[in-house]
VMD Tcl script that builds the backbone (N, CA, C; Angstrom):
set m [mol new atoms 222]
animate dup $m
set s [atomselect $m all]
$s set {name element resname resid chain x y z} {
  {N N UNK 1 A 119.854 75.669 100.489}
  {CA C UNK 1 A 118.974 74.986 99.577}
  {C C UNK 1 A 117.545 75.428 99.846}
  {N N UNK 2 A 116.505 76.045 98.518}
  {CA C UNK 2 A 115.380 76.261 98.758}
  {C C UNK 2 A 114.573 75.224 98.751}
  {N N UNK 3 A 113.764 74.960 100.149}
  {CA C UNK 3 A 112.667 74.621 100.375}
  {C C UNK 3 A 111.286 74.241 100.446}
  {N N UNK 4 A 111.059 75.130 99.776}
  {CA C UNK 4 A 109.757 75.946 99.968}
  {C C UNK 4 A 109.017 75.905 98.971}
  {N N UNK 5 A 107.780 76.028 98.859}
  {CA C UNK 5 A 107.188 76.070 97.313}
  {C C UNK 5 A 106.655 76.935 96.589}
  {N N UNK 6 A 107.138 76.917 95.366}
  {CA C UNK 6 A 107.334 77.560 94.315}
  {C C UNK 6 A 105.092 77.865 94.518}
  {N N UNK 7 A 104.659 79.084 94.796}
  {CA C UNK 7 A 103.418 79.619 94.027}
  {C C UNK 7 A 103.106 80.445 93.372}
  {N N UNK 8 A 103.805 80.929 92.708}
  {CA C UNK 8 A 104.146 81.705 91.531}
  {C C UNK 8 A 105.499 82.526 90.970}
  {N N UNK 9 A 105.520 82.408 89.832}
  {CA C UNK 9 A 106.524 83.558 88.899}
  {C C UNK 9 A 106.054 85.116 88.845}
  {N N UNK 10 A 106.883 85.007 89.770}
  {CA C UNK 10 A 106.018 87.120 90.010}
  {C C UNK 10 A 107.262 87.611 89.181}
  {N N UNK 11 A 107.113 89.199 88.610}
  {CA C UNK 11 A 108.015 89.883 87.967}
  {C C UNK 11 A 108.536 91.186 88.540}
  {N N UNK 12 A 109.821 91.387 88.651}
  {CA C UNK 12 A 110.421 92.859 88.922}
  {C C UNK 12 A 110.379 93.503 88.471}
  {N N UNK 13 A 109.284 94.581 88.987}
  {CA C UNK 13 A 108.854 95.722 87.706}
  {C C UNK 13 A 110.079 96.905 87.630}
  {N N UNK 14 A 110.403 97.149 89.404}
  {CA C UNK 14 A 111.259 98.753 89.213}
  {C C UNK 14 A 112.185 98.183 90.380}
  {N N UNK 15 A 113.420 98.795 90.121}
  {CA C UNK 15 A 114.496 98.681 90.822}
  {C C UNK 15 A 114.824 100.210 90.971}
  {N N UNK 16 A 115.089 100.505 92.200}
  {CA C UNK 16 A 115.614 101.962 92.508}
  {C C UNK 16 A 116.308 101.582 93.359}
  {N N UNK 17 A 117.878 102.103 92.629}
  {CA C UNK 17 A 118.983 101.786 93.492}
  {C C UNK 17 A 119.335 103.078 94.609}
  {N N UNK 18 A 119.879 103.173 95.819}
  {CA C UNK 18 A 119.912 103.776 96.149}
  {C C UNK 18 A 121.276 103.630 97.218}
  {N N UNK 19 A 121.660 103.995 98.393}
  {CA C UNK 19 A 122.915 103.755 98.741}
  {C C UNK 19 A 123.173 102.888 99.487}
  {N N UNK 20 A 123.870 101.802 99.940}
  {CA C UNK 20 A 123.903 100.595 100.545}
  {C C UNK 20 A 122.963 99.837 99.988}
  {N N UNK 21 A 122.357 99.666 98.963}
  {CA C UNK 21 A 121.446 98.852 98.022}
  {C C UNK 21 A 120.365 99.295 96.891}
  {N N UNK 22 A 119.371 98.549 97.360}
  {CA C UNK 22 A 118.133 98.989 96.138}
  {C C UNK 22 A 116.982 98.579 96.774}
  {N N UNK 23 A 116.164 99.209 96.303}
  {CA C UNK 23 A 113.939 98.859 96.315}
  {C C UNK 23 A 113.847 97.951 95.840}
  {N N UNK 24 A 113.208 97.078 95.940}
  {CA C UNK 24 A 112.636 96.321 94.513}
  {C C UNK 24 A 110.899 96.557 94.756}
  {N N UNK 25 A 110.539 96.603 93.656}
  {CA C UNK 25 A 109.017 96.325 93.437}
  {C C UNK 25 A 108.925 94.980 92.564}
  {N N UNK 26 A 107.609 94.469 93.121}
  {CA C UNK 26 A 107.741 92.623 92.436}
  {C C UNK 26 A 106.182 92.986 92.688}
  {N N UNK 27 A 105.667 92.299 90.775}
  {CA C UNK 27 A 104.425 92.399 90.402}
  {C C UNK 27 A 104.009 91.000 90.906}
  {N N UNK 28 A 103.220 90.684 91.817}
  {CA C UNK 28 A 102.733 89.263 91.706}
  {C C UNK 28 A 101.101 89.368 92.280}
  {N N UNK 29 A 100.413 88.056 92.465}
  {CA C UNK 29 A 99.147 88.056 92.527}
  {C C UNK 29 A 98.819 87.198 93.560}
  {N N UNK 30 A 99.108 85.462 92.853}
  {CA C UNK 30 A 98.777 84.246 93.557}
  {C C UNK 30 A 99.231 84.542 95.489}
  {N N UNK 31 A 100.511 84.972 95.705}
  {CA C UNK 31 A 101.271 85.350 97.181}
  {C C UNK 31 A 100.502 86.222 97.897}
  {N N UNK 32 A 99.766 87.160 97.150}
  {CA C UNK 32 A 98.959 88.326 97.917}
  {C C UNK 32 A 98.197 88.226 99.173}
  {N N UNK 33 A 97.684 87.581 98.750}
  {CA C UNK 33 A 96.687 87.088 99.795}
  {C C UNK 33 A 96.929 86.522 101.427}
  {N N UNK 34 A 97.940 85.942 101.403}
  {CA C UNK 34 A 98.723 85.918 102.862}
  {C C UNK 34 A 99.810 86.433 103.038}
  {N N UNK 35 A 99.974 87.705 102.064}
  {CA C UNK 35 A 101.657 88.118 102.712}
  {C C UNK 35 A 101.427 89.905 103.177}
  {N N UNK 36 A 102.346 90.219 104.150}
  {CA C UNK 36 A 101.862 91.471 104.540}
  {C C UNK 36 A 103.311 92.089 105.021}
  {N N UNK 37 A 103.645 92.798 105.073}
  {CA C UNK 37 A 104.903 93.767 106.134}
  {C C UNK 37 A 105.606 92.910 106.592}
  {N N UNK 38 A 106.511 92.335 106.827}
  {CA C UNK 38 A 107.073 91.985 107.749}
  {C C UNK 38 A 107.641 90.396 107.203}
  {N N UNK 39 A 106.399 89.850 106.350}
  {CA C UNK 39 A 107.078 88.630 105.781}
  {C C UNK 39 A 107.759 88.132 105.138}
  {N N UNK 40 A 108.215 86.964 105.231}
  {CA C UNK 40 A 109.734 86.568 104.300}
  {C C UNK 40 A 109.210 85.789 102.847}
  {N N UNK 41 A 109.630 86.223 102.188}
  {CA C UNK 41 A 109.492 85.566 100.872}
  {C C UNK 41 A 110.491 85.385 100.019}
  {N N UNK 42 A 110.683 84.338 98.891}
  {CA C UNK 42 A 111.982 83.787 97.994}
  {C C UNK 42 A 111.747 84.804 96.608}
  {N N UNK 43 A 112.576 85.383 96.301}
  {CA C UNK 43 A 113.129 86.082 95.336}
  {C C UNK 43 A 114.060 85.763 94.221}
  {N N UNK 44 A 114.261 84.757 93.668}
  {CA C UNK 44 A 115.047 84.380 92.755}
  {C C UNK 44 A 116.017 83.420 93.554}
  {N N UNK 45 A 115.694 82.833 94.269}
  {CA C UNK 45 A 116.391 82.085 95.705}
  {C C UNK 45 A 116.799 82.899 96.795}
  {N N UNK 46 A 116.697 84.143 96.493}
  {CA C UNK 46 A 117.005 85.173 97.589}
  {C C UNK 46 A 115.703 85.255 98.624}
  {N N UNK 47 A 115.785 85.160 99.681}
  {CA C UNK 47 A 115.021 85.273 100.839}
  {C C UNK 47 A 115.000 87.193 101.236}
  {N N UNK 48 A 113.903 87.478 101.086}
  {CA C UNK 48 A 113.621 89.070 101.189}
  {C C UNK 48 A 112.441 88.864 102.710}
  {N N UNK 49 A 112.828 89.989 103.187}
  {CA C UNK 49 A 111.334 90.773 103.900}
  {C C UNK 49 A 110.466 91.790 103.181}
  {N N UNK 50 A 108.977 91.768 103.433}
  {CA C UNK 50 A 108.303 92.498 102.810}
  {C C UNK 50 A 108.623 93.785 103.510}
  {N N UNK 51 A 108.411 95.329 103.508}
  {CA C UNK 51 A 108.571 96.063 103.364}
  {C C UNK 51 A 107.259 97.002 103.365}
  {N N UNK 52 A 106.693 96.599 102.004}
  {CA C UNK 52 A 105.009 97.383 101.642}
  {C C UNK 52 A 104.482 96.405 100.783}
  {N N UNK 53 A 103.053 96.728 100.865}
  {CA C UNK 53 A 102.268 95.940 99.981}
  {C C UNK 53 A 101.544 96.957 99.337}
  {N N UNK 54 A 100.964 96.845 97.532}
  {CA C UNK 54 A 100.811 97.794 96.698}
  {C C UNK 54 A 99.647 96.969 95.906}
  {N N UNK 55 A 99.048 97.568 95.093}
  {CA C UNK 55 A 97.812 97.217 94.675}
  {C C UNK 55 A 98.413 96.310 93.405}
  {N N UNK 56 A 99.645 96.324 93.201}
  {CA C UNK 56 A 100.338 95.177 91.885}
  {C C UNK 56 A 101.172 94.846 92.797}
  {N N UNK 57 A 101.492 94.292 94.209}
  {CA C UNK 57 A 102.157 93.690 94.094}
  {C C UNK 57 A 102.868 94.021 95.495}
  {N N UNK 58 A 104.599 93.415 95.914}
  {CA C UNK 58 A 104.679 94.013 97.255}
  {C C UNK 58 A 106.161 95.028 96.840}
  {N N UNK 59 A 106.657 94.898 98.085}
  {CA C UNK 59 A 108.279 96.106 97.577}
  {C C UNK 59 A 109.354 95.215 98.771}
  {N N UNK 60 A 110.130 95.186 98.598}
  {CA C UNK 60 A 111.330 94.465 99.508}
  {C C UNK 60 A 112.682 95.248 99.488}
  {N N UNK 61 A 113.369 95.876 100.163}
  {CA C UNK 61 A 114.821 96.113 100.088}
  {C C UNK 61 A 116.092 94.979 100.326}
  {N N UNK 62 A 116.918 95.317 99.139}
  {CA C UNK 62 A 118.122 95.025 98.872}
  {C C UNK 62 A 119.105 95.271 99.270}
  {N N UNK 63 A 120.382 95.171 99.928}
  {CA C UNK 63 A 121.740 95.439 100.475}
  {C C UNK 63 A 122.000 95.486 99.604}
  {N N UNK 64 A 123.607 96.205 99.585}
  {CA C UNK 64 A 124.542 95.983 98.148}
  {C C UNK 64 A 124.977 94.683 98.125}
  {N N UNK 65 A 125.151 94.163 98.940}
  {CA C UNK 65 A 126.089 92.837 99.186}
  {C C UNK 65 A 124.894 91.619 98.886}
  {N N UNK 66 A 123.935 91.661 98.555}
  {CA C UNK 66 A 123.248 90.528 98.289}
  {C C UNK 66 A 123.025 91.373 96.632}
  {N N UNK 67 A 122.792 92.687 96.482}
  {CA C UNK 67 A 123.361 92.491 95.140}
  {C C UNK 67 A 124.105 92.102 94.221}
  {N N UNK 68 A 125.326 92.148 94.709}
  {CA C UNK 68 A 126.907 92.062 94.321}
  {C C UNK 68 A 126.828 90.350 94.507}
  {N N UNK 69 A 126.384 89.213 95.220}
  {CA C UNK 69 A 126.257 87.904 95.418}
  {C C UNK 69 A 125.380 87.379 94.632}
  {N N UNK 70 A 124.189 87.809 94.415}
  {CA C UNK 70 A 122.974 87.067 93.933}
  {C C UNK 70 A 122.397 87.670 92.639}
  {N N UNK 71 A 121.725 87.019 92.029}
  {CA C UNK 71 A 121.157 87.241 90.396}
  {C C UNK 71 A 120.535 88.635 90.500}
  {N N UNK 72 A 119.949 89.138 91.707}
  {CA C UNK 72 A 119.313 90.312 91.820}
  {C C UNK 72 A 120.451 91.638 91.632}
  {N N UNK 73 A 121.137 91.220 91.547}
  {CA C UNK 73 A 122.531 92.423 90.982}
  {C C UNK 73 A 122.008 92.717 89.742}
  {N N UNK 74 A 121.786 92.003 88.998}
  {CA C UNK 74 A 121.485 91.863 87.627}
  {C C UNK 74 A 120.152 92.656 87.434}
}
mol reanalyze $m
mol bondsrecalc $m
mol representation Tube
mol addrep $m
């Protein structure tokens, strides 16, 4: 059960799938400001680590298996 609070509707700009999962890039703004490498953030109820941070936004990797489970398959 998520927790946590909702500070914004960020959007998935690019998905690049690749083998044992995918990239994601996620356009957001309001989160920016305290999130960096390493941190955990909610993804469609999916709990991600950051990865990189980008001038729109951050990037997180995907397993296949939280693809294949969760809306982010989609």
């Amino acid at each position: 059960m998520f927790t946590g609070i909702v500070e914004e509707v960020g959007e998935i700009v690019s998905v690049v799938a690749r083998e044992g999962g995918a990239d994601l890039e996620i356009q957001a703004r309001a989160v920016m400001a305290d999130l960096g490498p390493g941190a955990s953030i909610a993804v469609s109820g999916v709990c991600l680590t950051v990865v990189s941070i980008s001038s729109r936004g951050f990037a997180a990797n995907v397993s296949a298996e939280t693809r294949r489970c969760t809306t982010l398959g989609r």
